[in-house]
N, C-alpha and C positions, 0 to 999 in steps of 0.2 A: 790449709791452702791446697788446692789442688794438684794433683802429681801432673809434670809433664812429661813422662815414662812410664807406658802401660806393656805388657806384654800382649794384650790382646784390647785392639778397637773393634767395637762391634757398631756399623754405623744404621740406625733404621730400628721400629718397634715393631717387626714383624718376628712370626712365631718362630720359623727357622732362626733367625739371632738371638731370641732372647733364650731358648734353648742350647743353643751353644753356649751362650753367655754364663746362663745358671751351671755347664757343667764344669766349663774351665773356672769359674769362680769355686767351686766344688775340689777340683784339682790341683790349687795352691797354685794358679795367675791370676797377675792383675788383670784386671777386668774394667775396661770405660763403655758402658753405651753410651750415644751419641745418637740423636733423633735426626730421622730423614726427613722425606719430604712427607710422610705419611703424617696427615693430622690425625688426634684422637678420634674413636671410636666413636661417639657421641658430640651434641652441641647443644644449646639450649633456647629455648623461648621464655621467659620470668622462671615457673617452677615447672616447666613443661619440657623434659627429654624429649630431642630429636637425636635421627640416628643416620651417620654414613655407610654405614656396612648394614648389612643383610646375614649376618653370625649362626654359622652352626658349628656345631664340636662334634664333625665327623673324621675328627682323627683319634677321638679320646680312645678305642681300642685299638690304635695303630699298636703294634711291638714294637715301633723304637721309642713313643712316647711313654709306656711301661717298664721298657728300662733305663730312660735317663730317671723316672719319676724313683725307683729301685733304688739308681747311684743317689740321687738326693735323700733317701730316704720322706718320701714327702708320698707317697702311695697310697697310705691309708687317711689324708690327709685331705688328697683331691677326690678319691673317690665319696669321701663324705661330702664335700663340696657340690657333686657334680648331683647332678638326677635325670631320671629314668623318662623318655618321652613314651606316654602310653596314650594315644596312638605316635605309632612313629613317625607316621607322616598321612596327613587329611589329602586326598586327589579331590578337585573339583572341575566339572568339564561341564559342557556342555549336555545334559540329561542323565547326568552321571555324576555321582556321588558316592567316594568310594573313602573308607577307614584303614589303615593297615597297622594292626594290633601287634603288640610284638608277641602274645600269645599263639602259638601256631595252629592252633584246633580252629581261633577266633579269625585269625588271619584265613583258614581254608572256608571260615563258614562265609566269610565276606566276599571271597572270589565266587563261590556259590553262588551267593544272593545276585549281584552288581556283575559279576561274566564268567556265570555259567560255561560257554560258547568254549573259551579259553582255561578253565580251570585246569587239564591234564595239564597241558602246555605249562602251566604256570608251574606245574607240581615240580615238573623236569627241568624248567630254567631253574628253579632255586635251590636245587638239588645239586645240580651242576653250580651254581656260584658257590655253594657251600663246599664243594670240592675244590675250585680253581682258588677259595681264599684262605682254606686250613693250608691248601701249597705256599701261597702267598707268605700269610704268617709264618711258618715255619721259616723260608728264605727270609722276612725281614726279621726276625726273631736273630739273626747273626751276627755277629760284629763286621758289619760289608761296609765301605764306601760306594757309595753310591750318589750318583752316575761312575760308574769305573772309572779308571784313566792309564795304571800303571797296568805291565802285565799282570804282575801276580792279584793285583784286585779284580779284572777280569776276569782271570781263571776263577778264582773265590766264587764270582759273582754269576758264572757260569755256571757252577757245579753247583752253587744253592737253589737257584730257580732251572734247573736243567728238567725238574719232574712237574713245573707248573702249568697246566693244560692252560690252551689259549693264548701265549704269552706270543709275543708279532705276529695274532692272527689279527682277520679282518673281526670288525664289532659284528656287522653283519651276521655271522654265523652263530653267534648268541642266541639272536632273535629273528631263528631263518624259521621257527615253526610256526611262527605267530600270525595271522595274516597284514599283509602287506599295511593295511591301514587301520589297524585295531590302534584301541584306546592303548591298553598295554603297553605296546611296544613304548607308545609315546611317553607313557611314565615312568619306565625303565630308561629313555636317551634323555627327558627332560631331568630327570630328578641326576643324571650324571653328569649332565653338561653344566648344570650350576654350578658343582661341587668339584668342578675342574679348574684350572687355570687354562690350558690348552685348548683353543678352539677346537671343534667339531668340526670332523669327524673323530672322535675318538677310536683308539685302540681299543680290540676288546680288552687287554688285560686293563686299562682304564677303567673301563664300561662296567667291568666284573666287578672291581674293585671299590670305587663309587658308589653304584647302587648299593651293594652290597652294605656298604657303611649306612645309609641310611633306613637301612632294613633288619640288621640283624642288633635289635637293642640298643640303639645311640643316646647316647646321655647330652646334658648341655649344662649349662651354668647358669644360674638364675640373672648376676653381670654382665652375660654372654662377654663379646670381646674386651672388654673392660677387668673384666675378673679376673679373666685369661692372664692378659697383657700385667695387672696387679700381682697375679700369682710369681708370677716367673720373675721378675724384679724384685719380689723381696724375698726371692731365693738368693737372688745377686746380689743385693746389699746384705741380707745374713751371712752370705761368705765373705764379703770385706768386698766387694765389688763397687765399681762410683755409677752413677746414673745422670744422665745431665741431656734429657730428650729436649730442651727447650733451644740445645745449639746447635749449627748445623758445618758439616763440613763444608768452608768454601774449595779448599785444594788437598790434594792426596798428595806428596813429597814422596819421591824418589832418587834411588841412584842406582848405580850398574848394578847392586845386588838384589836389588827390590824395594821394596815400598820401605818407607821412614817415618811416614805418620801422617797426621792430617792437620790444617792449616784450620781452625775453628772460627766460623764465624764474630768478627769483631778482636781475634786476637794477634798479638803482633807478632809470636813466634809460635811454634810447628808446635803439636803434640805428639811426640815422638811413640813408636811403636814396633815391635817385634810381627804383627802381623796382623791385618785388618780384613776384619769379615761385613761382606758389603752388602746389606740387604736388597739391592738394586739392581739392574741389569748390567754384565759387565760392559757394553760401550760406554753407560756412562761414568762407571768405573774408571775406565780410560779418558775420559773425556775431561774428569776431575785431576788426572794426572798431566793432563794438556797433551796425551799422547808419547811423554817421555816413557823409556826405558818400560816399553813393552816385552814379554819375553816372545822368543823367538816361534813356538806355537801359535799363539795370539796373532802374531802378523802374518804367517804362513796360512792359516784357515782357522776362522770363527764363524759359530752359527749366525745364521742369518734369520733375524727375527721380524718381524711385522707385527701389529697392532690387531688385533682380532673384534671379537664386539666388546662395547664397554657393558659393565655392570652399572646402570640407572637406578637407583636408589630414592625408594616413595617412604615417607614418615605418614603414615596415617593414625592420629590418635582421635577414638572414641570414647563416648561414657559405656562402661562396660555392660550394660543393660542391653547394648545393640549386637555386641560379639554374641553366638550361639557358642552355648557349652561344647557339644560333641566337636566345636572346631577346636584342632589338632596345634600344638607349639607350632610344627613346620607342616606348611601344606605348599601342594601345587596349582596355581589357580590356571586352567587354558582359556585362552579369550574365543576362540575357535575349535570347531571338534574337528577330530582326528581324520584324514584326509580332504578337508575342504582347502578352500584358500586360504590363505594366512594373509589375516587382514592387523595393518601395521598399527591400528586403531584400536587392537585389543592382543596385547602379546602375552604371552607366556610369562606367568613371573612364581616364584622362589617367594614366600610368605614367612617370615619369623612371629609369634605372638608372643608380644613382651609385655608382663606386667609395669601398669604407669602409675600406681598408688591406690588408694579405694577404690574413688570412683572412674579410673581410665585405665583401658588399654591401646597399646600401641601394637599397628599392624605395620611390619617393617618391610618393604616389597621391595622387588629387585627385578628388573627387566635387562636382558642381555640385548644391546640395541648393536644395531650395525652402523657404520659411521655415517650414512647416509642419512639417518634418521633424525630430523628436527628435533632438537631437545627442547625448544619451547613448547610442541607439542605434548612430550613423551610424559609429562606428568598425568594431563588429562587423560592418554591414552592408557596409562596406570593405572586412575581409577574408575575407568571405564570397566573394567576385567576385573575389576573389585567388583563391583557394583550392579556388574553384570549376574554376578553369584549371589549378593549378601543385599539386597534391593532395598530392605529397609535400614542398613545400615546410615544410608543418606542423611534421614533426622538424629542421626547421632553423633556423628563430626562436630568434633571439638577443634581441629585445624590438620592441613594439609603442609608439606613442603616437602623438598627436595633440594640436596645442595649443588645440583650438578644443573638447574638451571636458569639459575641467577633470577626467578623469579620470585615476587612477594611470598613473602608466607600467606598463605588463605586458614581465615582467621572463622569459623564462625558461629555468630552468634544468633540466638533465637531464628535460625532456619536460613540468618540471612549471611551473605559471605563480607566478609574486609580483609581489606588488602594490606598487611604489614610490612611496610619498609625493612629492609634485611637485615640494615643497618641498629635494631634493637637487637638483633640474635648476639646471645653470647657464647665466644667460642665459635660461632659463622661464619663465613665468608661474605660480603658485600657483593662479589661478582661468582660467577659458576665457578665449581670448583672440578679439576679433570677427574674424570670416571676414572675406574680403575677397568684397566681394558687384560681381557686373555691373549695370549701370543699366538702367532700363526709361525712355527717351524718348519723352512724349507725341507730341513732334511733331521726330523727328530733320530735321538740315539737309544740305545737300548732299552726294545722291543715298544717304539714309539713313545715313551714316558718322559725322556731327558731331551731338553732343551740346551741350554750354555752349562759347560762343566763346572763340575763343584771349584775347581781351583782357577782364580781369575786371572787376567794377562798381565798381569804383574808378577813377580815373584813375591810369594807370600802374604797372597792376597785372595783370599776364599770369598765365593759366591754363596749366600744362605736365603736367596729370597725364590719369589716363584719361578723367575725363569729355569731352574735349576731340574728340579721335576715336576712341571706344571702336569703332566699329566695325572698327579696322584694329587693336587689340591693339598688342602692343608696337610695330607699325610706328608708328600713332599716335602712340605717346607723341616717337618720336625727330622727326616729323614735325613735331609742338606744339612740341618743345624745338629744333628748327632754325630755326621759322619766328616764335619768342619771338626769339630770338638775333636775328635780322634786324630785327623792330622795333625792339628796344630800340636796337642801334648803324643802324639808318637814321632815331633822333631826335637822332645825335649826328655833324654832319656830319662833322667833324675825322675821329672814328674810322670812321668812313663811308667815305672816301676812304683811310685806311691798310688797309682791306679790300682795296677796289679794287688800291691797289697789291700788296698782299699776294699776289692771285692771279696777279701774273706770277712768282714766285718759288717757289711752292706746287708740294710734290712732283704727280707726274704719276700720278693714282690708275689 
């Protein structure tokens, strides 16, 4: 029978939670996740994968996902898992066609080849990122909370990144030697603005950090977020942890000390709890508590968030005879070259290559749309910037779809299209389903990365999802879900102390 007394709810299947989750399952509490509003990772058509997310693992060399992987002892476990993108990432533009090797001899002979024009230039950006992210690493390499909030985590947090060049500067100055409308530039802001949650304009300590992840050796998972998401839950039910993504919180229970638990879909009494970690924005955090017994910061001033572009997500699956080899796991496809117009008919998109069994693969695309953009259009204008690059690929479509616009699956067969009713997908949505959109921060917090604070308006109630530190993307989220885990077990001395002892015993990451 199920416990109704957890010391830790983690509500949502995002990586910030379930990281916190695997650590405090790790540190002798109980442990309940509990699924938000996020559906799984994938859907399906008979034996045919489709896919919601657009999945890269550009935090696997974060340092704080190195030492929860450490506390777990599971190290040499993921990195056997993971594999190495060689290239690290395919650029395809408009007369340009560009590889980036994680070999560094191979990576300068290909700026050679493809932009000569810009080679010194390039030598010096990356030279300089490698310097702003050995500073990086080492500050995140600490045991920091982050986003700060208390003095003494401040100061901490001050005195780690005090020697980190670039950090609240403008992006701009990154890329002040480049000229003004070179390709370059555009593939150093595009490939960071995917890999963000925080709308553009990014910071440059963003901008450093971002690219930088998709450049210096990024690994992935063969399950992309699926794997992920499997990994780190049977971290948490190996610790004695419960799992139960198929219910959902209707109400968050509180009283003048703080949060009490949450009120589970279809059940007639509360799931009582020590302290709940929300993987969702905290108004609606509040909003599930009906507003009661906010603490006294929360009402006095919270960030103010807004809705940035959504992420559009295109399933293109082909017979794999039409994909070209030299095309790269992740590439960036531009519908338009580098200072023309930007035309809304062919946008910028974020490509994943996923294998689909022998004979298919899937190309997983991702268009950052602004709200004003017609989503019944926005698929066609998806594979238009496909198609525009990969021209023969056309006779090789085995089906189209997108779940973000309530439109038939495009089915087809011997060259000719059909239109499947939605209503066969399993695991689908019948109607469009909401984009997952970036935040616009009126007034970001330290050095433009943090959004809403780690600790939510509740007493006792943490923040692990993106708004947290959208500006670091997935690093974010592991960063929110390492430095939740620390609060909660350093309000709990006992288990406070079997930490301490823990890390003399703790594999050697």
């Amino acid at each position: 029978m199920k416990s109704r007394f957890y010391d830790v709810v983690v509500v949502g299947r995002g990586l910030g939670g379930l990281v916190a989750a695997a650590l405090l399952a790790r540190r002798d509490f109980s442990v309940l996740i509990v699924g938000g509003r996020e559906r799984p990772a994938a859907y399906s058509l008979g034996e045919h994968q489709l896919y919601r997310r657009c999945f890269s693992l550009l935090g696997a060399t974060s340092p704080a996902l190195k030492r929860a992987l450490s506390e777990l002892a599971q190290t040499q476990l993921f990195r056997r898992r993971c594999e190495a993108l060689d290239p690290m990432l395919s650029v395809l533009a408009p007369g340009k066609r560009l590889e980036l090797p994680p070999d560094l001899e191979a990576f300068e002979r290909e700026l050679t080849r493809e932009l000569p024009e810009v080679r010194r230039v390039a030598d010096e950006l990356y030279a300089r990122l490698a310097e702003i992210n050995e500073a990086i690493d080492g500050a995140l390499s600490q045991d920091l909370v982050l986003p700060p909030a208390t003095m003494w985590e401040r100061v901490k947090a001050r005195y780690a990144f005090a020697e980190v060049p670039f950090a609240g500067r403008d992006s701009r100055e990154l890329l002040a030697d480049f000229p003004q409308f070179h390709a370059y530039r555009d593939v150093v802001l595009g490939s960071a603005s995917f890999a963000s949650d925080l709308a553009s304009p990014l910071p440059a300590f963003a901008l450093a950090r971002l690219h930088a992840a998709a450049t210096r050796g990024p690994l992935t998972l063969p399950g992309g977020a699926r794997e992920l998401e499997e990994f780190m839950l049977e971290r948490v039910l190996a610790q004695g942890g419960a799992v139960a993504l198929d219910e959902w919180p209707e109400r968050v229970t509180t009283d003048a000390s703080g949060v009490t638990g949450v009120l589970l879909e279809g059940d007639a009494t509360a799931t009582g709890c020590r302290f709940l970690l929300w993987g969702g924005a905290g108004e609606e955090l509040a909003e599930r508590a009906d507003g009661q017994n906010l603490s006294e910061a929360a009402t006095r001033e919270w960030p103010r968030l807004s809705r940035g572009p959504g992420r559009f997500v295109v399933t293109i699956l082909a017979r794999r005879e039409g994909l070209p080899t030299p095309l790269g796991r992740e590439s960036l496809m531009f519908g338009t070259a580098p200072g023309a117009t930007i035309d809304v008919r062919r946008p910028l998109l974020r490509v994943a290559r996923v294998d689909a069994g022998p004979d298919h693969e899937a190309l997983v695309c991702e268009a950052l749309l602004a709200a004003t953009t017609p989503r019944e259009e926005a698929r066609t204008a998806v594979l238009g910037t496909v198609l525009s690059h990969l021209a023969w690929l056309e006779r090789h479509i085995v089906l189209v779809d997108s779940p973000h616009d309530g439109l038939p699956v495009w089915l087809y067969t011997g060259g000719a299209r059909r239109d499947v009713d939605r209503l066969a997908l399993t695991g689908g949505s019948v109607r469009a389903e909401p984009m997952e959109h970036q935040v616009i921060v009126d007034a970001p917090s330290f050095h433009g990365l943090a959004a809403e604070p780690l600790r939510g308006p509740i007493a006792r109630t943490l923040l692990v999802g993106k708004t947290v530190l959208p500006g670091l993307g997935q690093e974010g989220e592991i960063t929110a879900g390492v430095a939740a885990a620390k609060v909660v077990t350093k309000a709990d001395p006992r288990r406070a102390k079997l930490r301490l002892d823990m890390w003399h015993r703790v594999e050697l990451g």
